[in-house]
NURO-734379 format. One record per residue (C-alpha): residue number from 1; x, y negated, z. Coordinates in Angstrom, 3 decimals. Each point is the difference from the previous one (the first is absolute). Layout:
BEGIN
(NUM,(X,Y,Z))
...
This chain:
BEGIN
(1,(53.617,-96.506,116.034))
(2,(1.366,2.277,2.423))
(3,(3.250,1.263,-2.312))
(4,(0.228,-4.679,-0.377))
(5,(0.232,-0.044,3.741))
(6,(2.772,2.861,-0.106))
(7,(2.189,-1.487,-2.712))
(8,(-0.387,-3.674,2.183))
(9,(1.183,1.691,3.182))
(10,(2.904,1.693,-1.394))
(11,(1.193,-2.902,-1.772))
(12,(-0.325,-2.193,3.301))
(13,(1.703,2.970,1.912))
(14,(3.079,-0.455,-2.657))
(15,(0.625,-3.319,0.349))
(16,(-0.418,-0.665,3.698))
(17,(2.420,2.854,1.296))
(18,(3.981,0.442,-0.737))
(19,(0.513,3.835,1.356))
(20,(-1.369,3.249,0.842))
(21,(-0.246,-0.102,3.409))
(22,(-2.434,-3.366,-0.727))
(23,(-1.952,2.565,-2.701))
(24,(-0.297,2.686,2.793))
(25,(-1.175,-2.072,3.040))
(26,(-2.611,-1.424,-2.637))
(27,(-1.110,3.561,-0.579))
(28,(-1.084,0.466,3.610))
(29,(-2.347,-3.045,0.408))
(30,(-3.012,2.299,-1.660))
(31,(-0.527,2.650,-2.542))
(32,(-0.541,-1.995,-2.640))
(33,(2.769,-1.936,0.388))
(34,(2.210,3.319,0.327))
(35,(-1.448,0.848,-3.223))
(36,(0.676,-2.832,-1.728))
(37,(3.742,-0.087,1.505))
(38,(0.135,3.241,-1.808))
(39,(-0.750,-1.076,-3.193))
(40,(2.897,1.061,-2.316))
(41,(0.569,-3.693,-1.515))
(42,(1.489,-1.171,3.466))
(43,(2.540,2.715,0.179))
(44,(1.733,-0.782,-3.391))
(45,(3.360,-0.888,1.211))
(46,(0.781,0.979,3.687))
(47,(3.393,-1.486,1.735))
(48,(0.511,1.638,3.434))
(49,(3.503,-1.524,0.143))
(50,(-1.184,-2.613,2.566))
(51,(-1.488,2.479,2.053))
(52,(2.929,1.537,2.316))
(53,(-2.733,2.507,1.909))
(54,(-0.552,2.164,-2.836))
(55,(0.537,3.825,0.573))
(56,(0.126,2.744,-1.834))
(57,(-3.970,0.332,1.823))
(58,(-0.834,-3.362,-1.411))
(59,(0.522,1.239,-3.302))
(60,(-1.812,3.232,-0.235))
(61,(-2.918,-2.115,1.769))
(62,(0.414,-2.926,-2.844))
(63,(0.017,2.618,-2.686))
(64,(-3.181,1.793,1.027))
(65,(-2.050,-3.167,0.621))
(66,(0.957,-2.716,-1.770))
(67,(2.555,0.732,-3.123))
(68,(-1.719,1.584,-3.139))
(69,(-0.068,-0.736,-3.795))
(70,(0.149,-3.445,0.224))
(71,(3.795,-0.191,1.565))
(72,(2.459,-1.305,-2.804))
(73,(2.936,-1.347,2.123))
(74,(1.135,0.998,3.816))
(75,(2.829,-1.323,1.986))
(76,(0.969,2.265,3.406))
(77,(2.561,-1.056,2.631))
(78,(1.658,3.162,1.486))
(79,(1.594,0.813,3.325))
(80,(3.712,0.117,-1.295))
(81,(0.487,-3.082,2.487))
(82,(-2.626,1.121,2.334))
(83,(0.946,1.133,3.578))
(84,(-2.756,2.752,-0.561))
(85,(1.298,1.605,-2.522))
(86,(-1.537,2.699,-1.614))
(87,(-0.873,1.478,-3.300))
(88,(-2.311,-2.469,-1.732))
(89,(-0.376,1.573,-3.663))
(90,(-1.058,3.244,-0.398))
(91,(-0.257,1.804,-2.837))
(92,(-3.880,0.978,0.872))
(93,(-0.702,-3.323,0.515))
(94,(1.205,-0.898,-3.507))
(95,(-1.787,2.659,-1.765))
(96,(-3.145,-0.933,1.501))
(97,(0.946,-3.684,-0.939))
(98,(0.222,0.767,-3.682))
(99,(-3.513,2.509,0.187))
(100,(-1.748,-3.259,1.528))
(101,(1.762,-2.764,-1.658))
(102,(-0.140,0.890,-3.484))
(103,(1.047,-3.580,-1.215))
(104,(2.990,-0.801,2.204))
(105,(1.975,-1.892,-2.403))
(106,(3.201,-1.734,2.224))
(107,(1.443,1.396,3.850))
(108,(1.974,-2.229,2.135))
(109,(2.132,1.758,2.429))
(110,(1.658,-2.092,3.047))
(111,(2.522,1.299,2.488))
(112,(-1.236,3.780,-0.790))
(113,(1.351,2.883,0.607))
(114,(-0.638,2.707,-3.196))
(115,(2.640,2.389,1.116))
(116,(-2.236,2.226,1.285))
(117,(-1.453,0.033,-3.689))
(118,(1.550,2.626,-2.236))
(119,(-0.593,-2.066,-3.450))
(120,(-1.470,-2.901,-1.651))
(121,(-2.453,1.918,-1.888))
(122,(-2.347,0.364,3.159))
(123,(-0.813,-3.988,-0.161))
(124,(-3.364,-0.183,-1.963))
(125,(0.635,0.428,-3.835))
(126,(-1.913,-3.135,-1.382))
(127,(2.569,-2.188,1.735))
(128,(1.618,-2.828,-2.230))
(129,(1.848,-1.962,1.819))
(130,(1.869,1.353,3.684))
(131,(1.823,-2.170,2.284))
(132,(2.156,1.175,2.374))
(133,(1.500,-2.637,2.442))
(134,(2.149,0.775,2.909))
(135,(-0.778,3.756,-0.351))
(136,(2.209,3.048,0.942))
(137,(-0.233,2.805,-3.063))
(138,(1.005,3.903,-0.185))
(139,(2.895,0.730,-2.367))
(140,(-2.529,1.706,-2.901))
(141,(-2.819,-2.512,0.874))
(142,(-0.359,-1.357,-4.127))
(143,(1.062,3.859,-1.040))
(144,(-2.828,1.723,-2.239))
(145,(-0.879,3.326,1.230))
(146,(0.024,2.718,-3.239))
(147,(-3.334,1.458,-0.828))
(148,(-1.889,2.397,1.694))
(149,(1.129,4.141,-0.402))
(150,(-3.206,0.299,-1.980))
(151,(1.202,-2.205,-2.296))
(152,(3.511,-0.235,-0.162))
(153,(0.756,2.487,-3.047))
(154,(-2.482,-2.217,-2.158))
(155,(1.478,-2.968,1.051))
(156,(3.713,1.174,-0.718))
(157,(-1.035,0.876,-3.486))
(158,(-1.480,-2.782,-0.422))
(159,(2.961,-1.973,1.333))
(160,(2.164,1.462,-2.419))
(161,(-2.096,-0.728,-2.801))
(162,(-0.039,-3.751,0.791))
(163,(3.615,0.323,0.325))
(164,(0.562,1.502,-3.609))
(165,(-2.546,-2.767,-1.283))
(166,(2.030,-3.255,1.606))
(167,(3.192,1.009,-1.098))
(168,(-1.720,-0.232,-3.564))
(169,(-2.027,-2.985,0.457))
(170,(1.766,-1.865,2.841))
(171,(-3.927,0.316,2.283))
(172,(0.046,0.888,3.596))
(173,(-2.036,2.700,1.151))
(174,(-3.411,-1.469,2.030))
(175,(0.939,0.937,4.111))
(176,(-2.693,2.412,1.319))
(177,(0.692,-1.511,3.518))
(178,(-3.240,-2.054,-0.165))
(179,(1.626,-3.008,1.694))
(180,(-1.430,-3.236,-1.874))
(181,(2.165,-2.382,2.912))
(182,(1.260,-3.114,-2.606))
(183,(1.265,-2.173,2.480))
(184,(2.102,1.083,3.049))
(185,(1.388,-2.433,2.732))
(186,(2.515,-0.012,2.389))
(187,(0.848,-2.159,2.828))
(188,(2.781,0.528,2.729))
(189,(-0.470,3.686,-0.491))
(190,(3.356,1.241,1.243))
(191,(-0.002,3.780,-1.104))
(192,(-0.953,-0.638,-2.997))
(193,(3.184,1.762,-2.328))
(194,(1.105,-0.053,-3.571))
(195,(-1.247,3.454,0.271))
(196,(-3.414,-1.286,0.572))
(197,(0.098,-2.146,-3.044))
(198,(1.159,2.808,-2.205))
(199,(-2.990,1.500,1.024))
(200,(-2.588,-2.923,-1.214))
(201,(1.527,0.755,-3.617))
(202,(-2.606,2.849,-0.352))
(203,(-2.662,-2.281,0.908))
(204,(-2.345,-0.339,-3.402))
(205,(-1.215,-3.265,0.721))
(206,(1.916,-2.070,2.373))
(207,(1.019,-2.975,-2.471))
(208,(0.753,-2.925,3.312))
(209,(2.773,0.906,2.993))
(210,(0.525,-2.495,2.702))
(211,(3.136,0.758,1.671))
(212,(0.158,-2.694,3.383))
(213,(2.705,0.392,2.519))
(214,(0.661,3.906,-1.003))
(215,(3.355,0.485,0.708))
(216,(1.160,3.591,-0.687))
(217,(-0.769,-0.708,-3.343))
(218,(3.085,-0.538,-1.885))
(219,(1.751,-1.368,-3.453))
(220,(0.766,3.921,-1.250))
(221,(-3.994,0.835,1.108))
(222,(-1.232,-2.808,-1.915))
(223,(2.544,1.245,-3.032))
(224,(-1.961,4.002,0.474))
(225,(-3.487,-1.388,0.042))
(226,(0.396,-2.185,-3.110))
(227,(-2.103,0.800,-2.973))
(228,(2.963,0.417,-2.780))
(229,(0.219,2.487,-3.334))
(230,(1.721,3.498,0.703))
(231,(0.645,2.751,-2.299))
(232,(-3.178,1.801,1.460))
(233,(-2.164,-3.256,-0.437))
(234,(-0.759,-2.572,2.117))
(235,(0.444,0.006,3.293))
(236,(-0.324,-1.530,3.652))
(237,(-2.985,-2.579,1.316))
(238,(-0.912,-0.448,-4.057))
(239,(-3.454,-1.788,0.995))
(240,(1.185,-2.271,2.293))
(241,(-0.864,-3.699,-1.439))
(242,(0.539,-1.864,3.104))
(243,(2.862,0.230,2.632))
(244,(0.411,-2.234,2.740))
(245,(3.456,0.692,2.376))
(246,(0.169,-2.543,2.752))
(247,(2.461,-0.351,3.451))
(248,(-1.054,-2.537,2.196))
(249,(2.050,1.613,3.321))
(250,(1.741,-2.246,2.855))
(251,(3.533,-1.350,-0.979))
(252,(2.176,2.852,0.249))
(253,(-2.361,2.757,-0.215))
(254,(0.787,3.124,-2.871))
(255,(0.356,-1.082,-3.359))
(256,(0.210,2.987,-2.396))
(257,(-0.293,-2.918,-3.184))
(258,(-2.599,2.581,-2.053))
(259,(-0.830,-1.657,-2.331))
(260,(3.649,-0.070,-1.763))
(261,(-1.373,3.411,-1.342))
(262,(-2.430,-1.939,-2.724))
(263,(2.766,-0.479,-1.820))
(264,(0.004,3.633,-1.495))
(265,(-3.273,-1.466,-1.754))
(266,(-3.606,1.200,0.847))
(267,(-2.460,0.637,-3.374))
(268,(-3.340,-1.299,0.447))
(269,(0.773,-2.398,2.869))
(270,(-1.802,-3.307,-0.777))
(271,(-0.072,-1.671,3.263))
(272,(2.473,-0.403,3.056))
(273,(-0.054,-1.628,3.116))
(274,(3.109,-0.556,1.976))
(275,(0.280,-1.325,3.573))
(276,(2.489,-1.192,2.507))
(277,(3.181,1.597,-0.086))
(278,(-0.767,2.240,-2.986))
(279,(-0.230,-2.906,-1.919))
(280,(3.392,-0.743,-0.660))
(281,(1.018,3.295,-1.494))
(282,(-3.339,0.531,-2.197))
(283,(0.668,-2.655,-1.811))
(284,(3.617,1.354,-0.960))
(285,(-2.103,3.428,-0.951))
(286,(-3.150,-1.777,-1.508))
(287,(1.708,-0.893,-3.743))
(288,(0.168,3.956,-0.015))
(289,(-3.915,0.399,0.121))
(290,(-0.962,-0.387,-4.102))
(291,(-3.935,-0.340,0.693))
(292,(-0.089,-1.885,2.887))
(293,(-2.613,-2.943,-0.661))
(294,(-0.515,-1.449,3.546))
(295,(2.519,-0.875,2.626))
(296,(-1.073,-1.441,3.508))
(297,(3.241,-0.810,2.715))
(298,(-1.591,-1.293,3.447))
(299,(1.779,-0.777,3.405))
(300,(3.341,-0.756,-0.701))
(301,(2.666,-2.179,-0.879))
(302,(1.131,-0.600,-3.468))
(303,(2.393,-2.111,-1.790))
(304,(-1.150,-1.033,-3.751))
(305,(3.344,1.462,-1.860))
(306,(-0.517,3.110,2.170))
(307,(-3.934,-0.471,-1.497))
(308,(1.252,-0.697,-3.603))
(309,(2.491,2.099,-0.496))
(310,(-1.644,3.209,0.920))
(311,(-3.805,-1.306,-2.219))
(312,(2.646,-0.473,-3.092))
(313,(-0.870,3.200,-1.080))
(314,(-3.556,0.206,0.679))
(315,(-1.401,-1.029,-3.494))
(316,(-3.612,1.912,0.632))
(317,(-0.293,-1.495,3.206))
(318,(-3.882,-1.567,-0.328))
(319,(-0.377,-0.796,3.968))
(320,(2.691,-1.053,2.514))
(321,(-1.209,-0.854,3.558))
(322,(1.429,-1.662,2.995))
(323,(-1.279,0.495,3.084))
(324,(1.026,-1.231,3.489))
(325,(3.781,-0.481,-1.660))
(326,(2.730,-2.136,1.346))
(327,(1.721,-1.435,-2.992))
(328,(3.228,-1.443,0.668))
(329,(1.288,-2.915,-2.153))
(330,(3.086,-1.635,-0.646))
(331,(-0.392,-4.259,-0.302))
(332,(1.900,0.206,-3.487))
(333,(-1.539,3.767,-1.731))
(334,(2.914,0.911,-2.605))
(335,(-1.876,1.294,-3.495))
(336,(-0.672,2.644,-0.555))
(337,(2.169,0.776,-2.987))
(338,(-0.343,-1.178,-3.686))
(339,(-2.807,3.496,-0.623))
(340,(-2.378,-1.290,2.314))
(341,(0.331,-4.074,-1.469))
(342,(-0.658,1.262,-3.484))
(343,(-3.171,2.030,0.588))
(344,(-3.057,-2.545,0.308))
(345,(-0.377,-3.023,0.142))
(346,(-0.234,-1.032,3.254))
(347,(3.318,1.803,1.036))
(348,(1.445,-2.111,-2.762))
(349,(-1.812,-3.516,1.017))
(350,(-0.341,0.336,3.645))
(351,(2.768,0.615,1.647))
(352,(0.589,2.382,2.967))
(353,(1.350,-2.366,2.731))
(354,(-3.128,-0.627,1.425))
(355,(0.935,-3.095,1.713))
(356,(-2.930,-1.989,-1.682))
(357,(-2.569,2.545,1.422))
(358,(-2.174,-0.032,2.923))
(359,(-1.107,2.170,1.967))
(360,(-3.248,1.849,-0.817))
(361,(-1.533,3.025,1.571))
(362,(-0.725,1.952,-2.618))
(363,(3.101,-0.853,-2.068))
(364,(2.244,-0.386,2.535))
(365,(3.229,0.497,-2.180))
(366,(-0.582,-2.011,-3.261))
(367,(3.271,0.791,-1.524))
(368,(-0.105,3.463,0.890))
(369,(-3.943,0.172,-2.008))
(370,(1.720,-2.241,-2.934))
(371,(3.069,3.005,-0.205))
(372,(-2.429,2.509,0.451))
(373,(-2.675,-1.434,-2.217))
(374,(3.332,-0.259,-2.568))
(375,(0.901,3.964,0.307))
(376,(-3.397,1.376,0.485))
(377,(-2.239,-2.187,-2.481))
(378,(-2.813,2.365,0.275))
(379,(0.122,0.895,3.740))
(380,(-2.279,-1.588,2.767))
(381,(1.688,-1.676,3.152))
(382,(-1.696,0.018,3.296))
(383,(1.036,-1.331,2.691))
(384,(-1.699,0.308,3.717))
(385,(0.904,-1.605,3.382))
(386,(3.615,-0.330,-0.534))
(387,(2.682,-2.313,1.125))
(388,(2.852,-1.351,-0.902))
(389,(3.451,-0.703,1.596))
(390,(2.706,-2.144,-0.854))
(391,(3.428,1.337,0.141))
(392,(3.440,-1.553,-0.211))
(393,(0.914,2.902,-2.323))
């Protein structure tokens, strides 16, 4: 009756607050309640981004008291933007978070500064995913360090072996770094290089990059980090499934137009996201990318030739999403040319003009779906909160 009474409480607790400060003041109304505020099944995912007080203190007090084995996902806010200042990470601090927090699967990182940090490989190794937003990094943060003296003639050997063995069966050698991260983000992170994302490409696992508002990175990077076929094997970010390379800056902000280096190809690459001003130029690089299979283009402007023209090519398309675009439309839309009319019928009994057509939200271009529908027969469209404007030409 008494473990009933428990499982009631905690599940009450849950539901009536929305942060940890609410979860500690509960704690001090009586021991029991502080023991039930303890319970692991209330500390499952911790966001401390909405709480600007937190120290460096805080944390060690948070970790010692309240975080254990039942954390899975944590968001911090760091003091990047603070008027304090301060070292907020520390590496003992992160050791002791992966001895307590043995199933810390995804780290969110907000205006933090990880320069003090010497590499990556001090974050807690059963991370997944890892977010960094707004963040300031050290030039070797993703580096991997080599392997210990003790163990560094084994490993060369070893390393040689693997080497001799993919040059006769084409198979990477399995990364001793221990680093199981498969999804990396990155938001308005400013330092973050080309030479950083060299560096992920020794990364076993990480199969989804998220590349927001990083603006160091550039076309001849992107070209470097691509998984392609060399005469030692493959080569470059060969696991990556997912990339998503987005600029959403202020009119007339930096625009180093990275993603025109897709179009040396990228093996493996099933699914790209472009956004804002890198739109434009993927889609002049994304008929180079032979495996792609999903294409998503949000917040921007796009004409339908400029749409057409560059999805010609894209015969394995299966998904193409629109999100948040601006299509701009002609009253009278020329056709597209006598290859797109002959393939389907719809692009053959429709028409493209689209002067017929109303106005729907989620197929807000009809002759743009019907062309699209005609060149990519086996491709789904999806469209989501986008407009359209009429133009004189």
């Amino acid at each position: 009756m008494q473990l009933g009474t428990s499982m009631y409480f905690v599940r009450v607790i849950d539901r009536t607050l929305n942060g940890v400060r609410e979860l500690i003041r509960t704690g001090r109304v009586c021991k029991r309640w502080r023991r039930l505020v303890k319970d692991q099944r209330l500390w499952r995912a911790v966001d401390l981004t909405a709480w600007k007080g937190v120290t460096s203190r805080m944390l060690w007090v948070l970790l010692r008291q309240y975080l254990g084995t039942g954390l899975r996902y944590l968001r911090l806010r760091g003091l990047l933007l603070s008027a304090r200042g301060g070292a907020f990470l520390s590496e003992s601090w992160l050791k002791a978070l992966s001895s307590r927090c043995p199933r810390l699967r995804s780290l969110s990182l907000l205006h933090a500064d990880l320069r003090g940090l010497r590499s990556c490989q001090l974050l807690p190794t059963t991370l997944q995913v890892l977010e960094l937003r707004g963040c300031e990094l050290p030039q070797g943060f993703f580096t991997q360090m080599p392997p210990g003296p003790e163990k560094q003639d084994g490993a060369t050997s070893t390393a040689a072996t693997q080497q001799r063995g993919r040059g006769q069966t084409g198979k990477l050698p399995v990364s001793t770094s221990g680093i199981a991260i498969e999804t990396v983000v990155l938001d308005n992170v400013p330092s973050f290089t080309d030479q950083h994302l060299q560096s992920l490409a020794s990364w076993e696992k990480l199969s989804r990059l998220e590349l927001r508002n990083v603006l160091r990175v550039t076309a001849e990077g992107l070209r470097r980090s691509a998984a392609k076929e060399t005469d030692s094997g493959l080569n470059g970010l060969i696991r990556l499934r997912y990339l998503e390379i987005g600029h959403f800056g202020q009119p007339g902000a930096q625009l180093q137009m990275a993603s025109l280096g897709l179009g040396v190809g990228w093996l493996g690459l099933e699914e790209l996201s472009l956004g804002g001003k890198e739109v434009g130029p993927g889609l002049l690089s994304a008929s180079r990318l032979r495996d792609l299979k999903r294409l998503r283009l949000r917040c921007c402007k796009l004409r339908e030739m400029q749409v057409l023209r560059s999805c010609r090519t894209l015969r394995e398309l299966r998904r193409l999403e629109f999100c948040e675009v601006f299509f701009q439309v002609c009253p009278k839309t020329p056709e597209v040319d006598g290859e797109v009319q002959g393939e389907g019928e719809q692009g053959s009994t429709d028409g493209v003009d689209g002067s017929d057509d109303k106005v729907d939200e989620n197929d807000p271009v009809p002759s743009l779906r019907r062309s699209l529908a005609a060149l990519l027969p086996r491709c789904a469209l999806v469209f989501t909160n986008c407009t359209v404007t009429i133009t004189p030409d």
